[in-house]
N, C-alpha and C positions, 0 to 999 in steps of 0.2 A: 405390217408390210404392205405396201402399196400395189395394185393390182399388175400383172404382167412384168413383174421385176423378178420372176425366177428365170433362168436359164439355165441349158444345157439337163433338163429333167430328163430321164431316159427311164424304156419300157423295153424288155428283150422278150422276143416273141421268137417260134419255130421257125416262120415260112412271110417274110418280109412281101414278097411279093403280096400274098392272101391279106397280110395286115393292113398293106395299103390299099388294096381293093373295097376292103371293110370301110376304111377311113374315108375313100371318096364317096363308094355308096349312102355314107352318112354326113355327106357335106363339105367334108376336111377341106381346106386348101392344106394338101400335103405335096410335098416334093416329089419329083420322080425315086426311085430307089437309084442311092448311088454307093459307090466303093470308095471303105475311107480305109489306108492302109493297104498291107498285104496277109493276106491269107495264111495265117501258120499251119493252115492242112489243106493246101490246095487240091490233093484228091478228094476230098470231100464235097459238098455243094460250095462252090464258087463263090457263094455267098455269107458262108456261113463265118460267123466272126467281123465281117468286112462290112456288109450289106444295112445302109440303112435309111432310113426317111427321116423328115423334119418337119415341125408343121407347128402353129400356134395358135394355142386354146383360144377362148373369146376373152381371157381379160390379159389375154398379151403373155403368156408366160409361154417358153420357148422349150420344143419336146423334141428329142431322138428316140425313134425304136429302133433298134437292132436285130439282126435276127444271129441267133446261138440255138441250135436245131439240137447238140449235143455237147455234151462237156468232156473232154479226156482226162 
């Protein structure tokens, strides 16, 4: 498989915001946190299920992390 030909690889993490902080401090060209969807528990954090970043390794393969804080 030739390098940078995955996409849509995904990483679900607690707390989206902190994941992306991690990921700049270490270099990422990562995306801002955005909202894909709507929230099937909107009392819950706002972001949670919805909330996610994008960002691509060095040989081109295409990432989402999500953040899912809790499962119901």
């Amino acid at each position: 498989m030739p390098p940078g030909s995955l996409k849509g690889l995904q990483l679900v993490v607690p707390d989206i915001r902190a994941a992306r902080n991690e990921l700049v401090e270490s270099g990422v060209d990562v995306s801002e946190v955005r909202v894909v969807g709507e929230n099937p528990r909107p009392q819950q954090d706002p972001l949670d299920n919805v909330g996610f970043v994008f960002f691509s390794d060095p040989d081109g393969n295409g990432w989402a992390v999500q953040q899912i804080s809790a499962r119901g």
